[in-house]
KOLNU-708545 format. One record per atom (N, C-alpha, C): residue in three letters; x, y, z. Coordinates in pm, whole numbers, padded with zeros to 5 digits, always signed. Example, Ala and Ser with C-alpha at 12.3 -4.5 7.8 and 13.67 -1.06 7.14 Angstrom:
// KOLNU-708545
ala+01319-00569+00780
ala+01230-00450+00780
ala+01320-00330+00780
ser+01285-00225+00708
ser+01367-00106+00714
ser+01290+00003+00787
//
This chain:
// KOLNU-708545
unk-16690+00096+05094
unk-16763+00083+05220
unk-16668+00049+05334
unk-16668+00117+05473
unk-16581+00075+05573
unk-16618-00061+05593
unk-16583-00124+05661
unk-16573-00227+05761
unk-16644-00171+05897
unk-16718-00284+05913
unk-16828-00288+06042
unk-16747-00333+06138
unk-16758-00266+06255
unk-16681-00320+06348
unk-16765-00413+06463
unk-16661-00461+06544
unk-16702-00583+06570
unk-16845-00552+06697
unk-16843-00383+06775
unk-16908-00374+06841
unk-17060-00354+06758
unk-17082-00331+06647
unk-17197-00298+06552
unk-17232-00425+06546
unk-17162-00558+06511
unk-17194-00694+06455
unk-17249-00743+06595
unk-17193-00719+06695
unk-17217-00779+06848
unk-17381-00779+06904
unk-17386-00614+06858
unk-17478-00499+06866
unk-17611-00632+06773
unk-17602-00629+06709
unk-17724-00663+06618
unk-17718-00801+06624
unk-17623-00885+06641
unk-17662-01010+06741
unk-17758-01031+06815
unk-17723-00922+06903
unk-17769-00961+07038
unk-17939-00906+07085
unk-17916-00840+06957
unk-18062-00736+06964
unk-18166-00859+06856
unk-18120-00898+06759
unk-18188-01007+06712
unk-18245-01141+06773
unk-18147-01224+06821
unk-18163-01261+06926
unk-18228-01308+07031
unk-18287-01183+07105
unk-18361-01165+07195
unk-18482-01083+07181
unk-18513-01001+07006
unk-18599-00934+06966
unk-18648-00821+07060
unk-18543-00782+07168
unk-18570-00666+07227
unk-18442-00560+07265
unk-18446-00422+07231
unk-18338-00350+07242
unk-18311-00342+07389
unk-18434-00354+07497
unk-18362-00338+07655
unk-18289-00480+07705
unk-18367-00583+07648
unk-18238-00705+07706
unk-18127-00702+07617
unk-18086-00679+07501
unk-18020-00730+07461
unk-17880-00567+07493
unk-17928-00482+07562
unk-17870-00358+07615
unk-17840-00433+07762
unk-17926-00496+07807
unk-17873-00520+07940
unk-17746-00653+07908
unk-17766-00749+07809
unk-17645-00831+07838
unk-17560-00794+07804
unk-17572-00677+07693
unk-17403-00614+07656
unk-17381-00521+07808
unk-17436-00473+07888
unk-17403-00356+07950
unk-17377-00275+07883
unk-17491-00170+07820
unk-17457-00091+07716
unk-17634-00009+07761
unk-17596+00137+07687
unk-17750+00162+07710
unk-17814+00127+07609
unk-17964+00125+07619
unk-18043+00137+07476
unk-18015+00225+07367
unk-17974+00376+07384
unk-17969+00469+07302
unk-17791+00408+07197
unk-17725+00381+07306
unk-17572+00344+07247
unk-17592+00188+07139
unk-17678+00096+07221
unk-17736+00005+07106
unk-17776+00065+06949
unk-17890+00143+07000
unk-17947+00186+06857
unk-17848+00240+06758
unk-17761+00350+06824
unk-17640+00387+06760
unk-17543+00310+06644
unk-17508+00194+06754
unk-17433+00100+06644
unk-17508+00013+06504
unk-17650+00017+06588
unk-17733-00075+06502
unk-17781+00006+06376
unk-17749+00139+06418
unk-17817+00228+06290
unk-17670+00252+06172
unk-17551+00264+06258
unk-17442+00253+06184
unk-17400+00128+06109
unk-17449+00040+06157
unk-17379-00107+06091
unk-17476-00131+05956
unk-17626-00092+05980
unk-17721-00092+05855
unk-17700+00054+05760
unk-17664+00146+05747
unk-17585+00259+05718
unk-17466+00186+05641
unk-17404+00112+05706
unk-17230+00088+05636
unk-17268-00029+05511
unk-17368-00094+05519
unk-17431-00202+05488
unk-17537-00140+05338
unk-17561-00075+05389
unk-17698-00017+05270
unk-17798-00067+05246
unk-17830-00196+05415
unk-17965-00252+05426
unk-18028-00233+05519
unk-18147-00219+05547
unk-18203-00262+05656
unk-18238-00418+05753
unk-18180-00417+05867
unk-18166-00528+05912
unk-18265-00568+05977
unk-18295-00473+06047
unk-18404-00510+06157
unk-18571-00424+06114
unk-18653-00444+06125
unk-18810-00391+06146
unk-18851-00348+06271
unk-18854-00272+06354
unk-18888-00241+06478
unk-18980-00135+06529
unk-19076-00139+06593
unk-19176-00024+06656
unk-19154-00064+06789
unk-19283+00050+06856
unk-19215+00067+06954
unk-19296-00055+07055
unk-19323-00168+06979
unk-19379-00271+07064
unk-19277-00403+07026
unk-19243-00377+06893
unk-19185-00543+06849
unk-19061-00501+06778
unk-18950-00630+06747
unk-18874-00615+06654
unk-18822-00732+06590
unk-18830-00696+06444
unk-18847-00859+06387
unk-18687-00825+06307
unk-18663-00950+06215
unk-18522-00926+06148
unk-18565-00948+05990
unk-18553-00861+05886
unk-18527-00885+05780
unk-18480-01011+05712
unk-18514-01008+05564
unk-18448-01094+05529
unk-18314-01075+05492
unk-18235-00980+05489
unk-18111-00978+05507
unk-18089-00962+05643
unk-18157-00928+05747
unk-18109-00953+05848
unk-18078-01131+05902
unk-18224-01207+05854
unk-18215-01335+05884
unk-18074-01378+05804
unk-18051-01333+05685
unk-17921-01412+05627
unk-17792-01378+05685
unk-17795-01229+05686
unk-17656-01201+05804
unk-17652-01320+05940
unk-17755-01311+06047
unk-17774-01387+06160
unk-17731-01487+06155
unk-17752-01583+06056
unk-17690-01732+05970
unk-17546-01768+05958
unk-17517-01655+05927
unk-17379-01655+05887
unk-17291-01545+06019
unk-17325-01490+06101
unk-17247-01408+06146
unk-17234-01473+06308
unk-17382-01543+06314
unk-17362-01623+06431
unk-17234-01693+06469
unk-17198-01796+06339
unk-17101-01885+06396
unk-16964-01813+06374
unk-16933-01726+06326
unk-16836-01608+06323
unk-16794-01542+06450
unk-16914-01519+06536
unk-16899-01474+06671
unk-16855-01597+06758
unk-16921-01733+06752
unk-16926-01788+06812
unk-16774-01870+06825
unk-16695-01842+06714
unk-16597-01888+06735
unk-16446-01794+06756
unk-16470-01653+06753
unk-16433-01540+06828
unk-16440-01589+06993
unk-16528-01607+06996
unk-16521-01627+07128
unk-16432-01726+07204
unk-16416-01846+07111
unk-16369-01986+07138
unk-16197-01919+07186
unk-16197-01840+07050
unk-16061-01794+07059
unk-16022-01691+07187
unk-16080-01656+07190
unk-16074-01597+07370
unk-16077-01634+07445
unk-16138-01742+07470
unk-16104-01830+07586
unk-15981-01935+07628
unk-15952-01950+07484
unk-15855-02021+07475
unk-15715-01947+07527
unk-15776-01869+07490
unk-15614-01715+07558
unk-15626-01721+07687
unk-15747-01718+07730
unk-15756-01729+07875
unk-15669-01811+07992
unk-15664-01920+07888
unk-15542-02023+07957
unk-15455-01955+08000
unk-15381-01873+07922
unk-15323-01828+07933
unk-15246-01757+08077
unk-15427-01690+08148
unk-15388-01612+08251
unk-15425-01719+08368
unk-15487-01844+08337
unk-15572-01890+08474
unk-15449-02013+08536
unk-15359-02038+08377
unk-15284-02167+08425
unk-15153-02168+08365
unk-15082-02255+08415
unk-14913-02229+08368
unk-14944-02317+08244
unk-14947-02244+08131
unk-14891-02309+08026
unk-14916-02192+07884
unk-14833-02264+07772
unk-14787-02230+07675
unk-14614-02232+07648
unk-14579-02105+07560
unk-14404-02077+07558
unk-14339-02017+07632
unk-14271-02045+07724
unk-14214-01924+07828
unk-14038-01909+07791
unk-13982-01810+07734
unk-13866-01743+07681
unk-13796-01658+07783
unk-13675-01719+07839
unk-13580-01650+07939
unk-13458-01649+07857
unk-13353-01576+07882
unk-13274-01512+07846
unk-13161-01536+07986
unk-13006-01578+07957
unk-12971-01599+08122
unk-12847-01587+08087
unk-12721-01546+08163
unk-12564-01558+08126
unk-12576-01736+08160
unk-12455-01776+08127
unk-12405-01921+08147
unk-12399-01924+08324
unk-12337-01839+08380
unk-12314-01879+08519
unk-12428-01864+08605
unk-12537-01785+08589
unk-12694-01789+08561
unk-12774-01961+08550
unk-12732-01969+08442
unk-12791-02095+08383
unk-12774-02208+08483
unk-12644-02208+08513
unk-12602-02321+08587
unk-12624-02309+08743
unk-12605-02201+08784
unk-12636-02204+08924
unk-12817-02159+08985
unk-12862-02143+08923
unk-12993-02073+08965
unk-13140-02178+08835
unk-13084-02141+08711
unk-13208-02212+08640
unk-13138-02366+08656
unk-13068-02412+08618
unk-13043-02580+08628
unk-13091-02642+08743
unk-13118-02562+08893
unk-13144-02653+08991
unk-13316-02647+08996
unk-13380-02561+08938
unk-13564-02571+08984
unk-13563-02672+08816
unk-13549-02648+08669
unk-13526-02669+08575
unk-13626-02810+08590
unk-13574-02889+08632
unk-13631-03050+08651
unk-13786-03024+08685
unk-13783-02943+08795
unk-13890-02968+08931
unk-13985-02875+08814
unk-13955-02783+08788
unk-14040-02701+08743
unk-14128-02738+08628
unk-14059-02865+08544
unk-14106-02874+08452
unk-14178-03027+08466
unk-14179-03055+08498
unk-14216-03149+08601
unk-14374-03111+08711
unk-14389-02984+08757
unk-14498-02937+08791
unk-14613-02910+08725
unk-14541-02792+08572
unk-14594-02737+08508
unk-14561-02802+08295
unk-14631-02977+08343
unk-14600-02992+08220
unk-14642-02926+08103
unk-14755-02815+08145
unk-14820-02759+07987
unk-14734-02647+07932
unk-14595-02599+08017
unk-14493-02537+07962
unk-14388-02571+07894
unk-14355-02494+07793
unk-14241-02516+07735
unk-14166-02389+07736
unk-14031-02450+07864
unk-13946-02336+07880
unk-13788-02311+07782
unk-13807-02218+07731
unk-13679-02205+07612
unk-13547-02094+07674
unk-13424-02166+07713
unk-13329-02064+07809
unk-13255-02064+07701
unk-13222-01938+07672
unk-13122-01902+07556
unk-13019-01823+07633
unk-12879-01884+07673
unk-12722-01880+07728
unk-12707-01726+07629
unk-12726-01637+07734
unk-12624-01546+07671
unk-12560-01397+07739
unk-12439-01389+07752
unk-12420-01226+07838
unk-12428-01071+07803
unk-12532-01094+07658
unk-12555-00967+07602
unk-12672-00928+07716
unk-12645-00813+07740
unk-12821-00708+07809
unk-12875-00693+07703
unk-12954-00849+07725
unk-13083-00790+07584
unk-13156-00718+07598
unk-13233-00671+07514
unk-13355-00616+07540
unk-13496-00717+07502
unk-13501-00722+07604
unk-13621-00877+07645
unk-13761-00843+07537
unk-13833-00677+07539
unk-13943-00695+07470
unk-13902-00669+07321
unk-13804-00611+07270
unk-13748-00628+07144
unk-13734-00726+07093
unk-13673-00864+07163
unk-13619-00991+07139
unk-13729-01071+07136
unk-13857-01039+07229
unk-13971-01137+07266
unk-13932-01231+07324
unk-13848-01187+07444
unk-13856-01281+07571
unk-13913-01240+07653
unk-13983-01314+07779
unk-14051-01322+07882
unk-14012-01259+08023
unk-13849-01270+07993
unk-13788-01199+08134
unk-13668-01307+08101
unk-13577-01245+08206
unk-13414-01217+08254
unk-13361-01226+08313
unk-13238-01329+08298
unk-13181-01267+08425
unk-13026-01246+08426
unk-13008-01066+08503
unk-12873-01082+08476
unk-12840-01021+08585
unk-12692-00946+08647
unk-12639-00866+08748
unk-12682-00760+08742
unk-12739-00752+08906
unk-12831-00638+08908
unk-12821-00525+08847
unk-12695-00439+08862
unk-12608-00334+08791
unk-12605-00330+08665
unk-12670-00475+08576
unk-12689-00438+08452
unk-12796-00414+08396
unk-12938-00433+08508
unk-13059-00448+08483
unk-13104-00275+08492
unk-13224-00264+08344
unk-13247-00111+08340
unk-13345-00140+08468
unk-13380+00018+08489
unk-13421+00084+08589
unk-13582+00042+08582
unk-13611+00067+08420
unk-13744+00063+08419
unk-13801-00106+08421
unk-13745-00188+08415
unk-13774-00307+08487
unk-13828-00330+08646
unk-13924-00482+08641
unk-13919-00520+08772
unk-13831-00599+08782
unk-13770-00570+08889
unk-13624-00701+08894
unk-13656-00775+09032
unk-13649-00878+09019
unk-13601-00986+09172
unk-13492-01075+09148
unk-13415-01051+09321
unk-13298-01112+09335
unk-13351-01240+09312
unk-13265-01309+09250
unk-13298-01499+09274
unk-13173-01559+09324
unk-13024-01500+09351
unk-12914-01555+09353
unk-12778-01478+09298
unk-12676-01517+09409
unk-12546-01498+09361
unk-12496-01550+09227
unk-12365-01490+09237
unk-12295-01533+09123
unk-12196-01644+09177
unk-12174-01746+09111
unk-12053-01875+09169
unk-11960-01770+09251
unk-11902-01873+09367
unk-11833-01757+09463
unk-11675-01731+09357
unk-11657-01610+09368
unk-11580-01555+09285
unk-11413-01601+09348
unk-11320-01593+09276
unk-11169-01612+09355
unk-11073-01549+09230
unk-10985-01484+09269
unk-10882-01490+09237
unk-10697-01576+09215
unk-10649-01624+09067
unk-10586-01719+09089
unk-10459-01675+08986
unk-10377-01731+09060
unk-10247-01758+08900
unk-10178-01866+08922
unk-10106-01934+08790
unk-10018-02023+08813
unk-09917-02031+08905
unk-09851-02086+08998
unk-09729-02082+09036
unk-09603-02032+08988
unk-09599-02057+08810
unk-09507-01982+08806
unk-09503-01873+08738
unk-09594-01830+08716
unk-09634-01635+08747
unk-09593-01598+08888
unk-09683-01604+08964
unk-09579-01573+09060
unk-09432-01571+09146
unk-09393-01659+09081
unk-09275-01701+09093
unk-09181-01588+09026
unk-09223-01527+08915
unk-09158-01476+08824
unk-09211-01296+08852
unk-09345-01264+08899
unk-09354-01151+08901
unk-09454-01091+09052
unk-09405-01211+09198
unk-09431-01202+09263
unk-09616-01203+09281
unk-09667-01202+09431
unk-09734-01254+09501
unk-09820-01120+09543
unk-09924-01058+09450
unk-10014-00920+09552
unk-10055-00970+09668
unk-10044-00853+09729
unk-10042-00859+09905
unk-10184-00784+09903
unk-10226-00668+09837
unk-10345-00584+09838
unk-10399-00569+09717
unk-10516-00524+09695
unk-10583-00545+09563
unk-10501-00408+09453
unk-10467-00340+09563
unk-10443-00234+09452
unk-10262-00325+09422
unk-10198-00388+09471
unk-10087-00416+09397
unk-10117-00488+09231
unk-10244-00541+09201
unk-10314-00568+09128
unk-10244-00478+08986
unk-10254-00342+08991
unk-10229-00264+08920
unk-10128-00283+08824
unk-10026-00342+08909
unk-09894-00327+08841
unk-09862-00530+08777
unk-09973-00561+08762
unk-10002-00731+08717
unk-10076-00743+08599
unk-09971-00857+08555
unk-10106-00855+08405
unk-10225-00962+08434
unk-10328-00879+08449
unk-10448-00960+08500
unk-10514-00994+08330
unk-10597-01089+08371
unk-10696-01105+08243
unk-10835-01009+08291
unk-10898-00985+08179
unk-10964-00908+08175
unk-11078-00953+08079
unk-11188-00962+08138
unk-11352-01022+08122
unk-11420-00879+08044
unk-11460-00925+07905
unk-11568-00780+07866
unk-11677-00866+07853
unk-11812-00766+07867
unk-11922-00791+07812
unk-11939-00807+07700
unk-12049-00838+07674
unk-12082-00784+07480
unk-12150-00641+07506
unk-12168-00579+07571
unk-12201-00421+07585
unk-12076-00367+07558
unk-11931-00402+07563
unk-11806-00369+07556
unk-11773-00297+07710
unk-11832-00305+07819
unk-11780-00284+07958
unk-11706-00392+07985
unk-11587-00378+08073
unk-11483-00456+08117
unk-11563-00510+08248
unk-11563-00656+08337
unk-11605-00646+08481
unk-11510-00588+08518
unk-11569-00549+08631
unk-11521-00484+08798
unk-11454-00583+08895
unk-11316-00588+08924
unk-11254-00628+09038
unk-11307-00536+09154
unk-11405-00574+09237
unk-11419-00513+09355
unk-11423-00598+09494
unk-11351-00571+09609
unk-11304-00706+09697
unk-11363-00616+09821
unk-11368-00666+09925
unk-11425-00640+10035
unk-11329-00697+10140
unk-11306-00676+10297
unk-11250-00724+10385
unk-11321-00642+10508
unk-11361-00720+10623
unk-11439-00627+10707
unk-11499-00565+10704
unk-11574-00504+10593
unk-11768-00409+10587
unk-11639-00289+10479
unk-11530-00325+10403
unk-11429-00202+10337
unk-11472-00285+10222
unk-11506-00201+10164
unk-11445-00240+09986
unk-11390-00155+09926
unk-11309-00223+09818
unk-11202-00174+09734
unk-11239-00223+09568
unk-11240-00133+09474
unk-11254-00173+09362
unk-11127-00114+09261
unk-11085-00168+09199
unk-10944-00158+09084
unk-10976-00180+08994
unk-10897-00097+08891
unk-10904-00122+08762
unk-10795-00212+08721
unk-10777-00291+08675
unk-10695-00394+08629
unk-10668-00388+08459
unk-10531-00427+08450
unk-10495-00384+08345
unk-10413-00568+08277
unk-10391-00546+08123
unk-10361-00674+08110
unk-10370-00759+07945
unk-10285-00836+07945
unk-10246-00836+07795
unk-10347-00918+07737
unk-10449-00982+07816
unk-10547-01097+07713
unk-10670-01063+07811
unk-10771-00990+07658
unk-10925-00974+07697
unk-11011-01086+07649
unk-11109-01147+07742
unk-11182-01250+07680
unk-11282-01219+07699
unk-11421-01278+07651
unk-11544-01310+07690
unk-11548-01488+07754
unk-11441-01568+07766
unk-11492-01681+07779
unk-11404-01691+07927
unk-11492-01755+08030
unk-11403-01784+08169
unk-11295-01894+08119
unk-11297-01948+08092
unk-11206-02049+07980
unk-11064-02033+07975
unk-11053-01881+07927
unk-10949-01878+07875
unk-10869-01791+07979
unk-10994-01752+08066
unk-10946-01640+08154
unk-10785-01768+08260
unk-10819-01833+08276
unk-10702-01913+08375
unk-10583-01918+08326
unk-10534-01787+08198
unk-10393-01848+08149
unk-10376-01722+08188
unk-10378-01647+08274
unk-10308-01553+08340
unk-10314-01506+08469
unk-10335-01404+08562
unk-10390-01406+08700
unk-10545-01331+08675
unk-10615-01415+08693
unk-10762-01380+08730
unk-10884-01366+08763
unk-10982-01316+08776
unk-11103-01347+08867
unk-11221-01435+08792
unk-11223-01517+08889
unk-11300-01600+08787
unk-11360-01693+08928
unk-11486-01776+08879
unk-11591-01829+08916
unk-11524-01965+09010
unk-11509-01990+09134
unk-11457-02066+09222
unk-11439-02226+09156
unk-11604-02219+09109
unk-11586-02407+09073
unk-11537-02437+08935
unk-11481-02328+08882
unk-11474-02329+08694
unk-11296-02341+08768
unk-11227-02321+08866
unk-11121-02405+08885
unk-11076-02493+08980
unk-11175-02505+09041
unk-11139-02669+09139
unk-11062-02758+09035
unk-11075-02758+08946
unk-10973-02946+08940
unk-10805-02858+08944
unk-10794-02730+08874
unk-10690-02684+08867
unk-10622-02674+09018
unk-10747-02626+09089
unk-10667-02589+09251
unk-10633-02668+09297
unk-10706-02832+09277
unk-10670-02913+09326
unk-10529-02997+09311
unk-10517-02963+09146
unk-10358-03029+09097
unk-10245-02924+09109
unk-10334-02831+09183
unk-10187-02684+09223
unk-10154-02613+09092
unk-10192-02680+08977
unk-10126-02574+08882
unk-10160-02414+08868
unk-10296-02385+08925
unk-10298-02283+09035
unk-10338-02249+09151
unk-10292-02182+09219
unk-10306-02116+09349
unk-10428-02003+09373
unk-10446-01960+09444
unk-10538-01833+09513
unk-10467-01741+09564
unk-10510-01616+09554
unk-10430-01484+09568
unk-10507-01420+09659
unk-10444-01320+09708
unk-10531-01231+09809
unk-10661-01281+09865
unk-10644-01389+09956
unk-10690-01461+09995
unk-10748-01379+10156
unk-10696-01305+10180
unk-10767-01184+10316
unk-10884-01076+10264
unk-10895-01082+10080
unk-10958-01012+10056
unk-11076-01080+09962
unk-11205-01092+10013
unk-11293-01144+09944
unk-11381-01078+09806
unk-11345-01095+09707
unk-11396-01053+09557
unk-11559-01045+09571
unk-11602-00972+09560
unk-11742-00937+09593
unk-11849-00967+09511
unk-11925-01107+09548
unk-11993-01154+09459
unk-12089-01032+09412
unk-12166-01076+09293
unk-12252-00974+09235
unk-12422-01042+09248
unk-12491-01014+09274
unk-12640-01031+09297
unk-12691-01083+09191
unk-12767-01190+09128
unk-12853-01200+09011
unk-12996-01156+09012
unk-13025-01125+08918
unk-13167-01079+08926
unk-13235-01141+08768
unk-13363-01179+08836
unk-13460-01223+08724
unk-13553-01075+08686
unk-13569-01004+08597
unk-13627-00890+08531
unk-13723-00931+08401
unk-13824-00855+08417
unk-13920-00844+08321
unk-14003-00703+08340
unk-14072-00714+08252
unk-14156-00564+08166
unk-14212-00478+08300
unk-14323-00583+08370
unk-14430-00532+08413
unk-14512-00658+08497
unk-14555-00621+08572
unk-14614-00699+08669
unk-14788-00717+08660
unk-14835-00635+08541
unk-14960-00626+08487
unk-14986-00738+08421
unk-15091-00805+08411
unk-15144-00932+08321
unk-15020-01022+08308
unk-14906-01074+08413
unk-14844-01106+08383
unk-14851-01313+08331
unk-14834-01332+08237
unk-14865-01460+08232
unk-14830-01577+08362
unk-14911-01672+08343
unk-14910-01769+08429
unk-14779-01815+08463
unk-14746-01861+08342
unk-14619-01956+08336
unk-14484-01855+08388
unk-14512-01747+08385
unk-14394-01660+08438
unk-14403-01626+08541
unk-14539-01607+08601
unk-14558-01578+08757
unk-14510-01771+08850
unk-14554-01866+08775
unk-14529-01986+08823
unk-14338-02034+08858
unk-14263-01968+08732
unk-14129-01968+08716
unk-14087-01832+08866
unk-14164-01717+08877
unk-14096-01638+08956
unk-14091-01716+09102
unk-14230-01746+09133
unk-14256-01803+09289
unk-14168-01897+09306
unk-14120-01988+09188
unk-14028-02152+09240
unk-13865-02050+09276
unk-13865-01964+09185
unk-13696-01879+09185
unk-13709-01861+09326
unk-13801-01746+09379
unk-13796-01708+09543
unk-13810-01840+09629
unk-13877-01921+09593
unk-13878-02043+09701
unk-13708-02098+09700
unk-13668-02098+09602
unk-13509-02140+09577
unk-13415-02045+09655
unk-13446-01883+09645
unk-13380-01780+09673
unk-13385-01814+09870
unk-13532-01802+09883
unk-13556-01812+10031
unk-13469-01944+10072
unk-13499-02077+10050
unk-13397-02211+10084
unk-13272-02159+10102
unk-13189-02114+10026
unk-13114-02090+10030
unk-13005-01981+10060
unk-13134-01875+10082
unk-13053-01807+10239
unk-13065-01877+10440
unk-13201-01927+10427
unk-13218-01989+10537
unk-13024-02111+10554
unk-13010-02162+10435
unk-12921-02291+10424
unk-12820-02206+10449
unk-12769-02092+10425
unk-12631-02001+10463
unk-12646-01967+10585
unk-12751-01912+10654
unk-12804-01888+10770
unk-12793-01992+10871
unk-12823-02099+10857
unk-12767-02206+10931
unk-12655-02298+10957
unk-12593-02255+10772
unk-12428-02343+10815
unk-12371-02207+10915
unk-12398-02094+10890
unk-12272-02005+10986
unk-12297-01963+11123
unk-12416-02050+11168
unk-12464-02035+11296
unk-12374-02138+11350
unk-12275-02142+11476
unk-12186-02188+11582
unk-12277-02370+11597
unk-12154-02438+11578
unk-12235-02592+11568
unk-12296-02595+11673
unk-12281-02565+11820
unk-12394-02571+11926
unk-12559-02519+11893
unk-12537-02401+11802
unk-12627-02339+11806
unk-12736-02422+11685
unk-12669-02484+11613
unk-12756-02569+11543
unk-12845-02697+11623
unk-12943-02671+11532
unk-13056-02854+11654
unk-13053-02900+11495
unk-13089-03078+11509
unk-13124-03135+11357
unk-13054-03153+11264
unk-13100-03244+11182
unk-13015-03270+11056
unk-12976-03082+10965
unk-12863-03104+10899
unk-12897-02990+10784
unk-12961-02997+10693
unk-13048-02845+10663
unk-13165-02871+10591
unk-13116-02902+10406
unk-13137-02989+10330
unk-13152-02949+10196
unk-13233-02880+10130
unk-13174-02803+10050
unk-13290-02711+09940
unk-13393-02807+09879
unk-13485-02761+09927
unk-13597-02799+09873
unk-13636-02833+09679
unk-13557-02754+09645
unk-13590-02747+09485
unk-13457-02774+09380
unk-13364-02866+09450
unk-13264-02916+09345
unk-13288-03014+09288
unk-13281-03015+09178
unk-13345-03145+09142
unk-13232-03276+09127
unk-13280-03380+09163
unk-13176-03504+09201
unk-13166-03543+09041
//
């Protein structure tokens, strides 16, 4: 015997019930004829008769009364379970799963991180550090975020933020020993370090000066994945991952007329359809962060006259 499906069981609920095929057609929104349909199929799949009906009354069997008994609280807690999903769409909570590189992590999720969770205590947000281009619905994460250029097409992507301001550096006595690039392309003839993905793409040295950019291929005896290791030779790497170094001189800054061209971050996910709470709640705090913090660039490079007032702080770092 098949299995009755759930619109047949619904069907004869609702028609029992109310002991009439036109109300119990009007609360499904269904016609009378499409009622009878299921109701004749579900007693068919069954090999009973459920119901007694003419064309004045309709009563329920005694296997209908025993089904009713038992199928009632079956429905009734179908339902429970649907609503409970509902949470889902009306309010921020449940598991929310992002996916982020490290320099990601630290500059963009670490500063809402506090606030956010803190708003939306019925979330639990899980950031898993990593610079593979996952594939978010394969993996069963929620959304992403990585450089725009790595994000597929068929995503929705939003900017949320730069990448740490980028610089170029070597020891003193590298240069000392194999001189000082003047232009990015002298680059060429230097052993730079060299950054791969886990996709196995190398980054892009690409520098800018006056609305020009220039991008090089760089060549060089030690490939890493870790910024770490990148400082034991001349190379591009994340501004604040060497402040203490710049500061004790053991290295310097290079092509310092030519600015290394930060790369855009972007938060990406599936689809913008039924999108859960807790991810639409995580996108709006990112843009409120994104917006602060162009207004805050916007105003340090406005001419000190031209400023009125204290300077503003971002609204969403958390202390």
């Amino acid at each position: 015997m098949k299995k009755a499906s759930l619109t047949e069981m619904s069907a004869f609920v609702a028609i029992a019930e109310r002991a009439s095929f036109a109300k119990a057609a009007a609360q499904l929104g269904v016609s009378r004829s499409s009622l009878s349909e299921s109701l004749r199929t579900l007693e068919s799949r069954l090999g009973v008769r459920l119901l007694n009906r003419t064309t004045r009354s309709v009563a329920l069997t005694e296997a209908g009364e025993r089904l009713l008994q038992q199928l009632r609280p079956l429905l009734d807690n179908f339902d429970a379970v649907l609503e409970s999903v509902n949470a889902f769409r009306d309010s921020p909570t449940g598991h929310l799963r992002i996916t982020v590189p490290r320099p990601a992590a630290r500059t963009i999720i670490a500063p809402i991180v506090s606030r956010f969770l803190s708003v939306y205590p019925a979330v639990t947000l899980e950031v898993a550090i990593d610079s593979n281009l996952t594939d978010i619905v394969r993996d069963r994460f929620d959304a992403g975020i990585r450089p725009g250029h790595r994000v597929e097409q068929d995503m929705i992507a939003l900017r949320v933020g730069e990448d740490a301001e980028p610089t170029v550096v070597a020891s003193p006595d590298y240069l000392r020993h194999h001189g000082v690039p003047k232009e990015p392309a002298d680059l060429r003839s230097h052993n730079c370090t060299r950054m791969r993905f886990a996709s196995q793409a190398f980054q892009r040295w690409v520098f800018e000066k006056r609305g020009k950019s220039v991008e090089v291929d760089v060549s060089g005896s030690l490939v890493t994945s870790d910024s770490d290791l990148s400082i034991l030779a001349l190379a591009r790497v994340p501004r604040h991952a060497v402040e203490p170094h710049l500061a004790a001189r053991t290295l310097v800054t290079v092509l310092e007329d030519w600015r290394p061209k930060s790369v855009g971050f972007y938060l990406y996910y599936p689809s913008r359809r039924q999108m859960p709470a807790a991810l639409q709640a995580l996108v709006e705090m990112l843009k409120a962060q994104a917006s602060s913090r162009r207004a805050d660039a916007a105003a340090s490079s406005r001419p000190p006259q031209a400023r009125s007032g204290p300077p503003r702080a971002s609204r969403l770092v958390a202390k």
